[in-house]
C-alpha positions as CSV (number, residue, x, y, z in Angstrom):
1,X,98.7,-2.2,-58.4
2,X,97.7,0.9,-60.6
3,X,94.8,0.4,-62.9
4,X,97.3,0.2,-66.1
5,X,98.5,-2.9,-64.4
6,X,95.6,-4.3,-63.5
7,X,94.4,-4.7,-66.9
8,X,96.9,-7.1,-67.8
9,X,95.0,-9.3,-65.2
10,X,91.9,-8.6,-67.0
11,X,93.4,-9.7,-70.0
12,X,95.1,-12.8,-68.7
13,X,91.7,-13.3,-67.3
14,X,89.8,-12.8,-70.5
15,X,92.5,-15.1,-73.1
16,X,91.6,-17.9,-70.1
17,X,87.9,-17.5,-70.3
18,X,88.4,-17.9,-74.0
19,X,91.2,-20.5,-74.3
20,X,89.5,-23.1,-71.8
21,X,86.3,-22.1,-73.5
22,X,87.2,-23.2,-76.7
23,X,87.7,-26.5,-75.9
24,X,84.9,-29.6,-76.7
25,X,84.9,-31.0,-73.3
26,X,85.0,-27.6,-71.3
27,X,81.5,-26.4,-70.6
28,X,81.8,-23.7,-68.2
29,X,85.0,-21.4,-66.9
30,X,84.8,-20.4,-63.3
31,X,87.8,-16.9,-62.7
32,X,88.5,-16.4,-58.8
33,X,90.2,-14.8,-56.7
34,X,91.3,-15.4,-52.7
35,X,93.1,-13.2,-50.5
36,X,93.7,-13.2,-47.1
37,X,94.7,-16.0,-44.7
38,X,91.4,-15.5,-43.1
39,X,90.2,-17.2,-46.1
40,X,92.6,-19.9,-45.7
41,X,95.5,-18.5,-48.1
42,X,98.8,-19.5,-47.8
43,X,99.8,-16.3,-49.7
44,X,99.1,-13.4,-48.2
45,X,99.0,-11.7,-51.3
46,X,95.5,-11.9,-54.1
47,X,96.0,-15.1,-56.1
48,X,93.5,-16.2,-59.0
49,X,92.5,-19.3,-60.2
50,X,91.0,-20.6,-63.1
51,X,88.7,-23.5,-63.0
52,X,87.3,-25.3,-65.9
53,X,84.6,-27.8,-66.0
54,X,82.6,-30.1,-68.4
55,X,79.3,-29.1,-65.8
56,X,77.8,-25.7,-65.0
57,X,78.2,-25.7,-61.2
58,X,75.7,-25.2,-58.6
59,X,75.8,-21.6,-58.1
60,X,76.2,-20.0,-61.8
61,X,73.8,-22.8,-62.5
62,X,71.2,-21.4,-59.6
63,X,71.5,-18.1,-61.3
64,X,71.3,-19.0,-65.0
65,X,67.8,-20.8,-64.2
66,X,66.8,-17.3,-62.5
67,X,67.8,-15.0,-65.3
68,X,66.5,-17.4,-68.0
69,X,63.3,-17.4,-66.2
70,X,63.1,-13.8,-66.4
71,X,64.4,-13.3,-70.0
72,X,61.3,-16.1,-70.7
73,X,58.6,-13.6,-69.0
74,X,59.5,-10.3,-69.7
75,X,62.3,-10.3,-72.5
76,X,64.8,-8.3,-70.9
77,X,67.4,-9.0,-68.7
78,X,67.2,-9.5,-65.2
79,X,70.3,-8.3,-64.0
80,X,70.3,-5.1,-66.0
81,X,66.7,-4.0,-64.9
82,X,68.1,-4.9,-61.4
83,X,71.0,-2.5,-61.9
84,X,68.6,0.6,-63.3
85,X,66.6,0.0,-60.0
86,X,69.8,0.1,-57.9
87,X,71.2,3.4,-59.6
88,X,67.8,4.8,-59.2
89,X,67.6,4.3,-55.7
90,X,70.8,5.1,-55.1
91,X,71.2,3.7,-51.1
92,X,73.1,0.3,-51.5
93,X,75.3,2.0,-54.0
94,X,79.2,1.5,-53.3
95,X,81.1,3.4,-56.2
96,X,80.9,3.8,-60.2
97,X,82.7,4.7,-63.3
98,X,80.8,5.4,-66.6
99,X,80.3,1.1,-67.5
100,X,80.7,-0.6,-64.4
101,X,79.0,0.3,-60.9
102,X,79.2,-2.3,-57.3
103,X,76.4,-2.4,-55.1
104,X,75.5,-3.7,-52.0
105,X,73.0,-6.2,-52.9
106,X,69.7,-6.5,-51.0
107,X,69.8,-10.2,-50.4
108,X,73.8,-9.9,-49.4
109,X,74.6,-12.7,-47.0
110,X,78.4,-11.4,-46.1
111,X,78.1,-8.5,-44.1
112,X,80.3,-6.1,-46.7
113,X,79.2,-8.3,-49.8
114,X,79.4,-6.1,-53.1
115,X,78.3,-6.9,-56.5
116,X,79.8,-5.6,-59.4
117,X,77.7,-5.4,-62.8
118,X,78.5,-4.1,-66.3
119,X,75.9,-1.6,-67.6
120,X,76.0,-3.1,-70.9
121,X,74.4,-6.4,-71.3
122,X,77.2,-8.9,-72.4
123,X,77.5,-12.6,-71.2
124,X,81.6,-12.8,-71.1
125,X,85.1,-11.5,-71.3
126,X,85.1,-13.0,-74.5
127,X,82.7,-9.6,-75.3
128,X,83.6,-7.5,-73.2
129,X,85.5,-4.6,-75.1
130,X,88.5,-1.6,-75.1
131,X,86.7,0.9,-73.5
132,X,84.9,-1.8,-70.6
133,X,88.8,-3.5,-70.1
134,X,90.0,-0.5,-68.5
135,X,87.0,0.4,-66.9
136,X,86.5,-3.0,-65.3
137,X,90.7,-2.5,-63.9
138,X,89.6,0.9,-62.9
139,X,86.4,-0.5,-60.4
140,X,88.3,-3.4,-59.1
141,X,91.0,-0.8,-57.8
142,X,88.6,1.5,-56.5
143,X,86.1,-1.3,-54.5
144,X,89.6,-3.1,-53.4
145,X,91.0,0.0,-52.1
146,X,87.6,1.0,-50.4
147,X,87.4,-2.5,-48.9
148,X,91.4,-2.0,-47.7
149,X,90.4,1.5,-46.2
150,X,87.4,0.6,-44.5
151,X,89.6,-1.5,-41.4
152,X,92.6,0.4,-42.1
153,X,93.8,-3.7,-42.8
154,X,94.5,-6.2,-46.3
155,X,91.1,-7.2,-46.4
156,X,90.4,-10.5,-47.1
157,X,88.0,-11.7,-49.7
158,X,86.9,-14.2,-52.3
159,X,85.5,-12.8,-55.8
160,X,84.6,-14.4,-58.8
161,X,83.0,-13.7,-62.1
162,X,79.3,-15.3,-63.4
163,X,79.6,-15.5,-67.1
164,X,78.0,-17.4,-69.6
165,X,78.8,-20.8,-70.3
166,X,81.0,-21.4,-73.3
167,X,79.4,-24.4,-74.9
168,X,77.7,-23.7,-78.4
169,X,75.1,-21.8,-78.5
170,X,73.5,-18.4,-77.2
171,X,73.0,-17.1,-73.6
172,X,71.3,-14.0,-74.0
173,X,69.9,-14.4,-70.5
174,X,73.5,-14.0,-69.1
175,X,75.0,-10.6,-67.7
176,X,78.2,-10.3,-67.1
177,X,79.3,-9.6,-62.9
178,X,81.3,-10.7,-60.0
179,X,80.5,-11.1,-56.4
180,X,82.7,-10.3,-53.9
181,X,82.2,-12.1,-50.1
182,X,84.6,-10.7,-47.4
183,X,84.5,-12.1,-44.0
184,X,84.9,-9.6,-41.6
185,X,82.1,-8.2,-39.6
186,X,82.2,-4.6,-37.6
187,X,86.1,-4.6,-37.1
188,X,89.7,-5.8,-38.5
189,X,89.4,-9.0,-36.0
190,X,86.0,-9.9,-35.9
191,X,84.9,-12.6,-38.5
192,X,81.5,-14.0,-39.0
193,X,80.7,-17.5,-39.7
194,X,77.8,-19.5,-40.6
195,X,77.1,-21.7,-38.0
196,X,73.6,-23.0,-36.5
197,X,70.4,-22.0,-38.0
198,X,72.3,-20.4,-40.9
199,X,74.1,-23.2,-42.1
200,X,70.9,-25.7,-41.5
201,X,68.3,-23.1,-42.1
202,X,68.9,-20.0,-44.1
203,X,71.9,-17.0,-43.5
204,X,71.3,-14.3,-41.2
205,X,72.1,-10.4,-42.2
206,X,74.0,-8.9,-39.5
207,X,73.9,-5.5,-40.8
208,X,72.1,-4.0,-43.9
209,X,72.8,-3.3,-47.2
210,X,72.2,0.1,-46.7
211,X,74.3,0.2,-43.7
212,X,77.1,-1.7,-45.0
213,X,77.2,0.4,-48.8
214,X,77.2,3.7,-46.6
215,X,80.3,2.4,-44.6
216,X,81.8,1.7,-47.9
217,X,80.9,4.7,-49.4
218,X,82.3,7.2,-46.6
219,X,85.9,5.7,-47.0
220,X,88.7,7.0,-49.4
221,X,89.2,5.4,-53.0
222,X,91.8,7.5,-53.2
223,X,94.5,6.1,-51.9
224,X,95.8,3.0,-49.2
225,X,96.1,3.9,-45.8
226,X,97.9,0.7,-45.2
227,X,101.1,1.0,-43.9
């Protein structure tokens, strides 16, 4: 998909956030995406779902107690003093356009986990604007592509967007991203799974972030190599 295209997803995307949203019983919408039958799709092409829920789930939830803690002590947001340390530093980098920029986070679990955060602070698709539609269409296609290149394969992947719960009220704690957790490891076939210690203790990193954003920085955004 060309990045004209792909912000007709972005907009689907953003009319579901606010549609669901709306709604009295509807307290939190979660936007996703799978791909891959390593991540047990049927399709072997990117499908999204939209769930909507009258709870904020465990993870979004985890967050929002973190960045509310941190707006509480230091009002400013956590996420986008996070990102100014991250384009300082430069190393866990992936790509960038002029309002969006993926990292490899430091506390990535997935070996080629990426994070991808808005430079302006903004809780939701229902604010995001003109300019950060297309520029949010253009990132996805370059991190997607990058991912794709990397194997030389479709990688697989789940993403989804953290936003800001849509019940009344204001969330200026809340920062607009999405995390994406592929699967595979060093190659096309090998996957790595939480088993042992990580799933009854805590996740081991089997490469680093600096490692794994310089592997995804030397590959071409430029075009697929896919055949």
């Amino acid at each position: 998909m060309s990045p004209a295209e792909i912000v007709d997803v972005v907009d689907a995307w953003r009319e579901q956030y606010k549609s669901l949203g709306s709604r009295d019983e509807i307290n939190y919408v979660q936007i996703f995406e799978n791909r891959g039958i390593m991540m047990g799709c049927s399709n072997p092409h990117p499908h999204g779902q939209v769930w909507a829920s009258s709870s904020i789930p465990n993870e979004p939830q985890c967050e929002r107690r973190a960045l509310t803690d941190y707006h509480a002590q230091h009002n400013r947001c956590l996420l986008c003093d996070y990102l100014r340390l991250e384009r300082d530093r430069g190393e866990r980098m992936v790509c960038a356009n002029d309002l969006f920029t993926a990292v490899v986070p430091f506390w990535a679990i997935w070996p080629f986990e990426t994070l991808l955060l808005s430079h302006r602070h903004f809780g939701s698709f229902a604010d995001i604007n003109d300019d950060e539609r297309l520029a949010l269409a253009d990132i996805l296609k370059r991190l997607t592509t990058r991912y794709d290149n990397l194997f030389h394969v479709s990688f697989p992947y789940s993403m989804g967007f953290h936003q800001s719960p849509t019940s009344s009220g204001k969330h200026p704690e809340q920062h607009f991203h999405a995390h994406f957790y592929p699967p595979l490891l060093r190659s096309a076939t090998i996957r790595k799974f939480m088993v042992g210690y990580e799933m009854l203790a805590t996740p081991q990193r089997d490469v680093s972030a600096e490692w794994a954003s310089a592997c995804l920085r030397k590959v071409s955004e430029s075009h697929y190599t896919l055949g």
